[in-house]
N, C-alpha and C positions, 0 to 999 in steps of 0.2 A: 566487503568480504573480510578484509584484516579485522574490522571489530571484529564480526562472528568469532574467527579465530580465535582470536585471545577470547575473547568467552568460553568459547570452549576450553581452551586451554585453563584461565582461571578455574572452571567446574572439573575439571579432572586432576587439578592439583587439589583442590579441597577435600575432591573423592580420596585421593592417594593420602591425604593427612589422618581423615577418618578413620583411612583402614590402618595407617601405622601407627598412630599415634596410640602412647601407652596410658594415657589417659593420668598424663604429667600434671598437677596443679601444686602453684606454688606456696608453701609450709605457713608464709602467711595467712591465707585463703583458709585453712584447716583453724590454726590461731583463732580465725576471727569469728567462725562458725562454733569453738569449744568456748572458747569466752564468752560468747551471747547466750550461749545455754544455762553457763552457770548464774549471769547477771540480772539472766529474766527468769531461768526455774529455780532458782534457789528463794525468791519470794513469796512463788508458787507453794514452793517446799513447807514455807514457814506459814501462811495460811493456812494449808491444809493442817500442819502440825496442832497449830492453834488450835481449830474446828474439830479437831478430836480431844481438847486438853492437854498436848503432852507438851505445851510450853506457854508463855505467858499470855495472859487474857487477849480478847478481841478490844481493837482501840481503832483510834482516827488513823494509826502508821498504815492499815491497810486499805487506805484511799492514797495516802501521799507517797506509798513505797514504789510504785511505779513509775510517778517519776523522778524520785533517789534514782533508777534502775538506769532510767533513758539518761540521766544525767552523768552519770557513772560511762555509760555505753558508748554514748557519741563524741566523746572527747578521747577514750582510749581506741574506738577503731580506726579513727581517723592518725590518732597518732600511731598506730600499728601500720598502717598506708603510708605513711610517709619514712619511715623507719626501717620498711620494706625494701628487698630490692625489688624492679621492674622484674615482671617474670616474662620469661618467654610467650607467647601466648602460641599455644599448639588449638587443633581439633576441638578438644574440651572445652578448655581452657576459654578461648575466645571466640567459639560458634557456640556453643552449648551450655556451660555453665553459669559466667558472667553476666549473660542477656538474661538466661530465664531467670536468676535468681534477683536480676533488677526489675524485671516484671513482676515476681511474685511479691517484692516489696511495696510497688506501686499498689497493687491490686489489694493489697496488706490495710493499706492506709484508707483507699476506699469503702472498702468493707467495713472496718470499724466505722468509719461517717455514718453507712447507712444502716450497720447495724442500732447506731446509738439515737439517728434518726429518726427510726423508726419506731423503735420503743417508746420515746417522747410522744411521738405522732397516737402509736395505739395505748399508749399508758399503760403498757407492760416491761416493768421494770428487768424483769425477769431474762426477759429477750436476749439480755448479752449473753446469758450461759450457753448458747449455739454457738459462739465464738470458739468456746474450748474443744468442741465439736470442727467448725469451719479452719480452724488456721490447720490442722493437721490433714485435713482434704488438698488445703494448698500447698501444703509442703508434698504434699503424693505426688502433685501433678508438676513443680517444680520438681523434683527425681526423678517422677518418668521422665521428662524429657532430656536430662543427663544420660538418663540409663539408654534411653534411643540410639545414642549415638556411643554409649561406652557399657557394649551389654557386659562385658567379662570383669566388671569392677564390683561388683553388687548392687549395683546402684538400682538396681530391679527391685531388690528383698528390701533396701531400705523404703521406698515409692511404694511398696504394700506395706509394706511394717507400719507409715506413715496412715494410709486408709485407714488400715485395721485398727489404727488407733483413735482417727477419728466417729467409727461405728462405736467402738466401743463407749467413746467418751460419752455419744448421742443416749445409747443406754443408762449410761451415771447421774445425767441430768438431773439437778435438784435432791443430790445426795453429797455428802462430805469425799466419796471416791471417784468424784468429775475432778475435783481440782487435783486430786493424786495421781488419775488419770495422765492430768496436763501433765503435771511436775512428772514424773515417769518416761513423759513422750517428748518433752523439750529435749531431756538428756539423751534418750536414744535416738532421735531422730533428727536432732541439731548438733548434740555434742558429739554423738557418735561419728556419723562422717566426720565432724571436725576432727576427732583422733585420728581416722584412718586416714585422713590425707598430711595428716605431719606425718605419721609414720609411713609412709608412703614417700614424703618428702628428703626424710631423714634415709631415709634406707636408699633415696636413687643417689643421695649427696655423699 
């Protein structure tokens, strides 16, 4: 009977965290979400810039810039982690935030496999343009479930903003305004939260 208790008791403290919690995440956290926007959509930026003319010719850099991107990437967040302080871990923070968004990276990495996969398999080259389409479906459904548990932060409007921009990407398909699409929706919907929660951060320090 003492487990039950405390079960209960741990479910009712969690309950109580939910409903207090101000939906605190640490300035870090924001950092690392504005930095990956600019170090993966400013690429984007430059492709698409390219594909309309307004800067220098199509070459080999737009196979190997991607990974300048990742290499660039994984060395600076890691050292933003460790440079960090520990943050408190509230409600958000470590029920809601941290988990989905290390699932939606898992589920990240898979999807390209089978996207690239499969293209090989049907000999349509083509096939990865759903990607610009699919990773903004995933980022909706990683927000929603932020927003579940933190309705009063926006995290709602961002988790549709996210959708609406993967419908729309699906429309661009096999046009030069898919990839503006991307670059557009990296920044608002990866940098954007990342500013809101430094200022967020800043403003409770």
């Amino acid at each position: 009977m003492s487990d039950q208790m405390q079960s209960v008791r741990d479910d009712l403290a969690f309950l109580k965290t939910v409903a207090t919690d101000e939906g605190r995440l640490p300035w870090y956290l924001g950092a690392s979400f504005f930095s990956a926007s600019l170090i993966w959509g400013l690429p984007v930026g430059a492709i698409w810039a390219q594909s309309r003319g307004l800067m220098f010719s199509a070459g080999p850099w737009e196979s190997w810039i991607w990974l300048v991107a990742t290499v660039v990437y994984i060395p600076f967040q890691i050292g933003l982690m460790l440079l960090s302080p520990k943050p408190v871990a509230g409600a958000s923070t470590g029920r809601a935030f941290v988990p989905t968004w290390a699932g939606m990276g898992l589920i990240t990495v898979v999807m390209v496999a089978i996207i690239f996969i499969a293209g090989a398999r049907l000999h349509v080259q083509e096939i990865w343009q759903v990607w610009t389409s699919l990773i903004f479906a995933l980022w909706g459904g990683a927000w929603m479930g932020v927003a579940m548990l933190r309705p009063r932060h926006g995290w709602m409007w961002i988790a549709l903003g996210s959708f609406a921009n993967a419908i729309v990407n699906a429309l661009l398909i096999n046009t030069p305004e898919e990839t503006l699409g991307c670059f557009i929706g990296i920044l608002l919907w990866m940098g954007g939260p990342g500013v809101m929660i430094m200022l967020s951060a800043r403003a409770r320090d």
